[in-house]
N, C-alpha and C positions, 0 to 999 in steps of 0.2 A: 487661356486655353479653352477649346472649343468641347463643350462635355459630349462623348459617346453620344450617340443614339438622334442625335436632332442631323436633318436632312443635309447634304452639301450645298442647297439652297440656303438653307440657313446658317451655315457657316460662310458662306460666300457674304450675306450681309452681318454676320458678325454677333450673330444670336448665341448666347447661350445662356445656361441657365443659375438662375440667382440663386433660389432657395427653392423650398415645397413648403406647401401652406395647405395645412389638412389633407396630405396625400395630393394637392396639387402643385404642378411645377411650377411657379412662375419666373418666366423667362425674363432677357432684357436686351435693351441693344444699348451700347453707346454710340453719339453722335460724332459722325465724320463724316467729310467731303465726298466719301460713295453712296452714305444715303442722302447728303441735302438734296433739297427740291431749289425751293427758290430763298437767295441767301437769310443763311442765318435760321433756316428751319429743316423739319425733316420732310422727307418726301411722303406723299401719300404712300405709295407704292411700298416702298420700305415698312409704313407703318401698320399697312394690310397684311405685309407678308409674315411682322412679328405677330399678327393677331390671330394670322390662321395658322403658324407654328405652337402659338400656346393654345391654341381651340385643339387641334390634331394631341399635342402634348400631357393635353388633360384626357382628353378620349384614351388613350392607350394607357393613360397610369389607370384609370376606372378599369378600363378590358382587363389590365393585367392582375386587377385586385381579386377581380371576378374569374380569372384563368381560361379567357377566354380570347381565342387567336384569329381573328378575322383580317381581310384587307380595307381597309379604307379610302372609299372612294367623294374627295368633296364635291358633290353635286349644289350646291349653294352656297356662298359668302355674302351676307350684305354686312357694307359697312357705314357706319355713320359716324363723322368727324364731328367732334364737338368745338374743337378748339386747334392753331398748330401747334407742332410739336416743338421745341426749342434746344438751342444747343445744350444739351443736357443727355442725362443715362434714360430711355424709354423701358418702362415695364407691361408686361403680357400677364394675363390670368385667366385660364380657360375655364368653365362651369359645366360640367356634363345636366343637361336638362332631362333628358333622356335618352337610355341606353337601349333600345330595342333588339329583336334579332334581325331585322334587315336595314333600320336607320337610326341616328342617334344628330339630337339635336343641342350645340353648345352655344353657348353666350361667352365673350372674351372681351373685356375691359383693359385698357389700357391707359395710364398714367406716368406724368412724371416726377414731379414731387410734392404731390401728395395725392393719395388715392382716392379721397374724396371727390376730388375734379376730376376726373377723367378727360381724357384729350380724342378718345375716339369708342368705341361701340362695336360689337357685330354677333351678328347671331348666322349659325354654319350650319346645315343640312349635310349630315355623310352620310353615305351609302356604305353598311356592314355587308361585305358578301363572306362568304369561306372562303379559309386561306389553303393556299394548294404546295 
């Protein structure tokens, strides 16, 4: 079952969410045929899109801790692949670095068993505007 609140994008690859880990979500996908890449692995693309669901995922549980209602605009994603992904369950973990009044900058790790290795990286640039 696909938990409330994460995007139709991230339902459509099959996101959702495991636990919360100090007030943050970490997400997860399991491995299927609509995200491999090339066989037997997961696709980039897939793996960016769980990193900038649990990077946005963390952002909004920090806003929310702080009662604070903005739009979120990603103005940057870089991602760095350490290793592929394999047929396996992938996990997300976003890091609020800083939560500013106009940008907030997160770090999102992701692994698959075990989180000392990590399989990829990425540090996100959003844009806080007011919410209307």
């Amino acid at each position: 079952m696909i938990s409330a609140g994460l995007s139709p994008y991230a339902q459509a690859l099959g996101i959702d969410i495991d636990h919360d880990e100090n007030g943050q979500p970490v997400l997860f996908v399991d491995f299927s045929d609509r995200i491999q890449g090339r066989p037997g692995y997961l696709h980039g693309g897939a793996m960016s899109g769980l990193m900038e669901m649990a990077g946005i995922a963390a952002l909004q549980a920090e806003l929310a801790q702080r009662a604070e209602t903005v739009r979120l605009k990603p103005v940057n994603v870089q991602v760095e692949f350490m290793r592929g992904g394999t047929e396996q369950r992938t996990f997300a973990c976003g890091s609020v670095t800083r939560a500013g009044r106009r940008v907030a900058l997160v770090n999102v790790e992701a692994w698959q068993d075990d989180r000392s290795k990590p399989i990829a990286l990425a540090q996100m640039k959003i844009l806080l505007s007011p919410a209307e």
